[in-house]
C-alpha positions in Angstrom: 25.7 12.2 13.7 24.6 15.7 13.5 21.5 15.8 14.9 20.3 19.5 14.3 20.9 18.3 10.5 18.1 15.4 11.4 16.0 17.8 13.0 16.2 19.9 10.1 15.0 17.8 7.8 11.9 16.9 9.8 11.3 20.1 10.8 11.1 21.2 7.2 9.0 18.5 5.8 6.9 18.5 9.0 8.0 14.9 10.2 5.6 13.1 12.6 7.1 10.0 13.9 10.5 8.5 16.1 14.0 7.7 14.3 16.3 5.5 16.2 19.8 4.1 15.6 20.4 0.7 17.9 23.5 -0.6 17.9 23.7 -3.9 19.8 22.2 -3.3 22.9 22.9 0.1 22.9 20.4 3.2 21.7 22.9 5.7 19.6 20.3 8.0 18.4 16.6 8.7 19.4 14.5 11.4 18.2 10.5 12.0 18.2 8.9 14.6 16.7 4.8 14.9 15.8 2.1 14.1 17.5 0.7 10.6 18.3 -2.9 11.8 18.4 -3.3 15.7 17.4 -6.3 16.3 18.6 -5.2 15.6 22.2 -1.9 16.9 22.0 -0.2 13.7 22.9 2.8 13.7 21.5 4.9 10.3 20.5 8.0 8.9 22.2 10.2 6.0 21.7 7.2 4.1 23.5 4.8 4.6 20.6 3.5 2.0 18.7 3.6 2.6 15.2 1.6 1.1 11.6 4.3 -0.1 9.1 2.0 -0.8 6.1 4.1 -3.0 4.0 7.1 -3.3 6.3 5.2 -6.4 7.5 5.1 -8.7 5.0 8.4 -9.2 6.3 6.4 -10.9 8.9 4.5 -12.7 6.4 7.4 -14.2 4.5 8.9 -15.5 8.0 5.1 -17.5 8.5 5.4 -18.8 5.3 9.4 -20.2 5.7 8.7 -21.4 9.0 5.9 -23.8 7.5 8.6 -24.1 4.9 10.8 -25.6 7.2 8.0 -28.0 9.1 7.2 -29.1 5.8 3.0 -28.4 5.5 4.7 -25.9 2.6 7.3 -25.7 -0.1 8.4 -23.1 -2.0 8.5 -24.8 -5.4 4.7 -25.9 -4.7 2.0 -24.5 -6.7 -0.7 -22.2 -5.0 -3.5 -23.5 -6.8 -3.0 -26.7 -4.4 -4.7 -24.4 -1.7 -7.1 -22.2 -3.2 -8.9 -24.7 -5.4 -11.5 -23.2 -7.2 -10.8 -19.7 -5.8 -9.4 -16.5 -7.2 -9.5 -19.0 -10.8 -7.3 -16.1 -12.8 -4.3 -16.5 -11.1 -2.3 -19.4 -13.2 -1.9 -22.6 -11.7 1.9 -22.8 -12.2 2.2 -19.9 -9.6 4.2 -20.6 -6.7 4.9 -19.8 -2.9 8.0 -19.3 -4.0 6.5 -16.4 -6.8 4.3 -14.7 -4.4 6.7 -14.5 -2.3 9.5 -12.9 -4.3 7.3 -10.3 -6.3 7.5 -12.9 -9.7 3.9 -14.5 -9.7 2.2 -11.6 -12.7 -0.5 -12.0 -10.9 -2.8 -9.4 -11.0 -3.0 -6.9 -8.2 -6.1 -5.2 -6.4 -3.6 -2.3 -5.3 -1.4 -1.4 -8.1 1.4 0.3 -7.0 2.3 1.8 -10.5 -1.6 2.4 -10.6 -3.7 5.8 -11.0 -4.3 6.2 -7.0 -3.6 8.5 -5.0 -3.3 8.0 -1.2 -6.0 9.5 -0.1 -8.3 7.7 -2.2 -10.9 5.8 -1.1 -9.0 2.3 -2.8 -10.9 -1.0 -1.2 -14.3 -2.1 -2.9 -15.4 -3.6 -0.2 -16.5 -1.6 3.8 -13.1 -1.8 5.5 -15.2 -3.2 8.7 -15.1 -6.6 7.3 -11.7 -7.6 6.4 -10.6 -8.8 9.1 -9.2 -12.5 8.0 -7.3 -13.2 5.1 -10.2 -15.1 4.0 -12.5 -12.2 4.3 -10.4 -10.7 1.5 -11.0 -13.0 -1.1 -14.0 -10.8 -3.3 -11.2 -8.2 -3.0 -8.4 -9.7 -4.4 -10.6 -12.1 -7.0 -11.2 -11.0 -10.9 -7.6 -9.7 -11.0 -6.7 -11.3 -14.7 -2.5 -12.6 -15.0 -0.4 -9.7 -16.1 2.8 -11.6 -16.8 4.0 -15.4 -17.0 4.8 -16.9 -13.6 8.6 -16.4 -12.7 9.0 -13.7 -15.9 9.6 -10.7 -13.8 9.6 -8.6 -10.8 6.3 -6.8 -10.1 5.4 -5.9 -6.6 2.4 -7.5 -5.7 0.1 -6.6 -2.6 -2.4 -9.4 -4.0 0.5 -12.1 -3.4 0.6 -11.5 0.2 -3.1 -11.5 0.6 -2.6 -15.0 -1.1 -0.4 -16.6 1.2 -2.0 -14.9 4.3 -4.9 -17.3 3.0 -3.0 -19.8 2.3 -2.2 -20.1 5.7 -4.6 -19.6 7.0 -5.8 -22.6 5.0 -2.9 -24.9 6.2 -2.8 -23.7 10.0 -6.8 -23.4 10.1 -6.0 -20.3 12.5 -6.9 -16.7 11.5 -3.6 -15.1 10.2 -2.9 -12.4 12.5 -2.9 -15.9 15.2 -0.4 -17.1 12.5 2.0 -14.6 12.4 1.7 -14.5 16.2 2.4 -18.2 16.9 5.4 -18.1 14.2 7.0 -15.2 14.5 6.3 -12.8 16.9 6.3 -15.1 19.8 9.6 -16.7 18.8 11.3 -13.0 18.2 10.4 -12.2 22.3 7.7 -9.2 20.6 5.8 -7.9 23.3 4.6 -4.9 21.4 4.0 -5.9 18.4 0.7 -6.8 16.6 -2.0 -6.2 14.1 -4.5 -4.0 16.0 -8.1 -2.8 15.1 -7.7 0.7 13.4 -10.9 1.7 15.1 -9.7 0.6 18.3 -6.8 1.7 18.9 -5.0 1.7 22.7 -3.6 4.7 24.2 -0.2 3.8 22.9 -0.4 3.4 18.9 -0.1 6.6 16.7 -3.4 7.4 15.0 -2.5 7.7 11.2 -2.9 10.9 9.5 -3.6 11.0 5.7 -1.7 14.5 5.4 1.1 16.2 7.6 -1.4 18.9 9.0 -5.0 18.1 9.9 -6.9 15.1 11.9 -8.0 13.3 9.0 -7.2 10.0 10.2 -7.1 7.1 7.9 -9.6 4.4 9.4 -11.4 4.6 6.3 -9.0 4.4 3.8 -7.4 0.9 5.5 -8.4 -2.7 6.5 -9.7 -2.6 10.1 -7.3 -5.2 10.7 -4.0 -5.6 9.3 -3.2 -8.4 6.8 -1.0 -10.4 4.9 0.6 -7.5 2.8 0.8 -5.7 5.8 -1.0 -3.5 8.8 1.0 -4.5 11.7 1.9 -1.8 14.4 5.6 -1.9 16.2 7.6 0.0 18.0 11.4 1.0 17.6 12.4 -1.4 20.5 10.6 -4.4 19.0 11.8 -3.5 15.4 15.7 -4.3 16.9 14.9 -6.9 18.8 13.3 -8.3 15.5 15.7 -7.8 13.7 18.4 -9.6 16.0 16.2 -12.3 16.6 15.8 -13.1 12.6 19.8 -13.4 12.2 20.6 -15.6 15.7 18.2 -18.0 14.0 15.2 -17.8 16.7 12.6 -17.5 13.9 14.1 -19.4 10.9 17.1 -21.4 10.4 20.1 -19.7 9.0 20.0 -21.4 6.1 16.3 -20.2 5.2 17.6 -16.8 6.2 19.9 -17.1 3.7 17.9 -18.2 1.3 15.0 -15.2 1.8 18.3 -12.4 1.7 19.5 -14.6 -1.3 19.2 -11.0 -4.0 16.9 -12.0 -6.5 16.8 -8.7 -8.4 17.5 -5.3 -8.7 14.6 -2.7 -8.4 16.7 0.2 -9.8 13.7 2.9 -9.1 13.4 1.8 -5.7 17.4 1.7 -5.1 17.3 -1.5 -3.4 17.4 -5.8 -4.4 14.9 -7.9 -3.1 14.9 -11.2 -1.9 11.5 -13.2 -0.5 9.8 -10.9 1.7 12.3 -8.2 2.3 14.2 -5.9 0.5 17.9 -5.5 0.1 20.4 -2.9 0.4 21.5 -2.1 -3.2 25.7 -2.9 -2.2 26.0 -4.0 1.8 24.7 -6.9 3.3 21.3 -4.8 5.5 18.0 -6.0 5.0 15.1 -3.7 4.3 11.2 -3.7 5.5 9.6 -0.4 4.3 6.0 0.6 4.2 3.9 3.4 2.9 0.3 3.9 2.5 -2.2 6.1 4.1 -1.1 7.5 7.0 1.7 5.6 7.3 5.6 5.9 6.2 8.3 3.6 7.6 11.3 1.9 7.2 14.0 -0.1 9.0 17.3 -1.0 8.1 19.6 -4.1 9.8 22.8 -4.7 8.9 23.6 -7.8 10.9 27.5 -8.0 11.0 27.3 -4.7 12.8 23.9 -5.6 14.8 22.4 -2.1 13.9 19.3 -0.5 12.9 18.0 2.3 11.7 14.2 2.8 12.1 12.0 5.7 11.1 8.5 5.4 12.0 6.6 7.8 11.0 1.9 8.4 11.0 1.5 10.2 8.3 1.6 9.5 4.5 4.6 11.1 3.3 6.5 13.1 5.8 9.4 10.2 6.5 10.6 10.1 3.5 12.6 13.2 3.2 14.5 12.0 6.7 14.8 8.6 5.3 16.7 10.3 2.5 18.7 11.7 5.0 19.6 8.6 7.3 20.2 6.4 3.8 23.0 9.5 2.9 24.3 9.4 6.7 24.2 5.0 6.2 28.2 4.3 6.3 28.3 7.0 9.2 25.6 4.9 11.3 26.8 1.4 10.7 29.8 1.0 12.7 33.4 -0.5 11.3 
C-alpha cells in the first residue's frame, strides 16, 4: 500500500497511535506515529499498549458465550434471574441474549446519541471507585426502559455493565478475573488487560483528551476498565486474538457462528452487528472499535484471509480520519 498516503493522513489530522496490517504470521504494514506520554517525549512503538474503549466488549461477549457453553448461562434466559431486586427499571423479559446484541431498550447511563461531549465530565459517581462491575450499580440504576425488549437496535453501554455483573454474580470473581480466566488466558494474551488508569506501567499510552496538550483523561474514565470496555492491548495481541477466536481456542465454532450471525444493519455506522462485535457491512471481517476519551481504535479480522487491520490510537479523535483511509484501502489489504 502506499504508505506516504498513510502517513499523510496522520500527519494531517495529527494521528497519535500504531496501524498494523498482519497477515498470518507475517507483519505487512507497521507504522507509529505520536507520542506514548508527551510530556516525556516517549514516543510509541508496535510494543505500546493501548486503551480500546469499547473494542472490548468483544471481550465481554466471549465471557458471557463461554458460560454459555458450560451451561451456568443461556442466552434466551432472563436477566432479572440475576439481579433480583436490583436496577428494578430494566423489564424482566430482558435477556442475555438482548444485552448482548444491542436489543434490550434499556436505558443507558452513556447515551451515545446523547448531548455529551467527550471531554465532559460524564460519570456521577468519583471514578476512584468503580472498580468491579458491582461497584457500578448506582451508576447504571434509575435508567427508565426506552423500548420493548427485542424491538430494536440501540447500542447500549448499560447492557455491558449488566452482564459484567452478571458474572460477576455467576463466577463470584471480580470481572476483570473473569474475562482473564475465559478469554484472555485461552487466546495465549500476554499483554493484554484492564489496567488502573492512574497507574499505568511504562508501556501503556497515556490517553489524551485532545490531539495537542497533556490533558490526560484519568478523570473523565473508570479507574478500571469494565464490562463495556477499558481494556488496554497491543497490535500483536489484537492478531493473535483474533486468530485464536476463529481456531476455536476461546469458543466453539458453532458459538462463533452464532455471535457473527448479522443481526442488523447500523447504516450510520456502515457496519452489521452480531452479539458483541460488529460486522463488516458486505465481507465476512469482524469488527471491535472503540472511542471515548482519549481513546480511538479499531481492528478489523477477516478470517478466510487470517488478516488484521489495527489502528490504535490515545487520543479522542485523531484515528478516525486513518481509519477512513485503511476501510477505503480494505480490498487492497485483505489478500485473494
Amino acid at each position: 500500500m502506499d504508505h506516504e498516503a498513510l502517513d499523510l493522513a496522520a500527519a494531517t489530522h495529527n494521528f497519535s497511535g500504531v496501524v498494523t496490517v498482519d497477515v498470518g504470521d507475517r507483519r505487512a504494514l507497521e507504522r507509529c506515529y505520536g507520542s506514548a506520554h508527551r510530556a516525556l517525549g516517549v514516543p510509541n512503538t508496535s510494543t505500546t499498549r493501548f486503551a480500546m474503549a469499547s473494542g472490548s466488549k468483544t471481550f465481554t461477549a466471549c465471557a458471557v458465550m463461554r458460560l454459555v457453553e458450560r451451561g451456568p448461562l443461556a442466552l434466551d434466559e432472563p436477566a432479572r434471574r440475576y439481579l433480583q431486586g436490583d436496577l428494578p427499571l430494566i423489564d424482566d423479559a430482558v435477556t442475555i441474549e438482548q444485552l448482548l446484541g444491542h436489543t434490550s431498550g434499556i436505558g443507558d447511563y452513556l447515551d451515545e446519541n446523547g448531548d455529551w461531549e467527550v471531554d465532559d465530565y460524564v460519570l456521577p459517581v468519583p471514578v476512584h471507585t468503580l472498580t468491579t462491575a458491582e461497584s457500578f450499580l448506582a451508576v447504571v440504576d434509575g435508567f427508565p426502559q426506552q423500548a420493548p425488549p427485542g424491538a430494536r437496535f440501540v447500542y447500549c453501554n448499560g447492557g455491558y455493565i449488566v452482564l459484567a455483573i452478571i458474572l460477576e454474580r455467576v463466577t463470584g470473581k471480580a470481572f476483570q478475573q473473569v474475562v482473564a480466566d475465559e478469554v484472555l488466558a485461552p487466546a495465549g494474551l500476554t499483554r493484554t488487560g484492564y489496567l488502573r488508569s492512574d497507574e499505568l506501567p511504562g508501556d501503556a499510552a497515556v490517553g489524551y483528551i485532545y490531539t495537542e496538550g497533556d490533558r490526560s483523561n484519568v478523570f473523565h474514565l473508570p479507574v478500571l476498565g469494565n464490562g463495556d470496555g477499558g481494556a488496554y492491548t497491543t497490535a500483536s495481541d489484537l492478531h493473535l486474538f483474533w486468530r485464536a477466536l476463529c481456531r476455536g481456542d476461546i469458543v466453539s465454532s458453532g458459538t462463533l457462528a452464532e455471535m457473527t450471525r448479522p443481526r442488523v444493519d447500523v447504516p450510520e455506522e456502515g457496519l452489521r452487528y452480531g452479539l458483541g462485535m460488529w460486522l463488516h457491512p458486505s465481507d465476512p471481517a469482524v469488527v471491535m472499535e472503540g472511542y471515548d476519551a482519549g481513546v480511538s481504535f479499531r481492528s478489523t479480522h477477516d478470517p478466510a484471509a487470517a488478516t488484521t487491520v489495527s489502528v490504535l490510537g490515545n487520543t479522542s479523535e485523531g484515528a478516525w480520519p486513518v481509519i477512513a483511509h485503511l476501510e477505503e484501502l480494505w480490498p487492497e489489504l485483505v489478500p485473494g
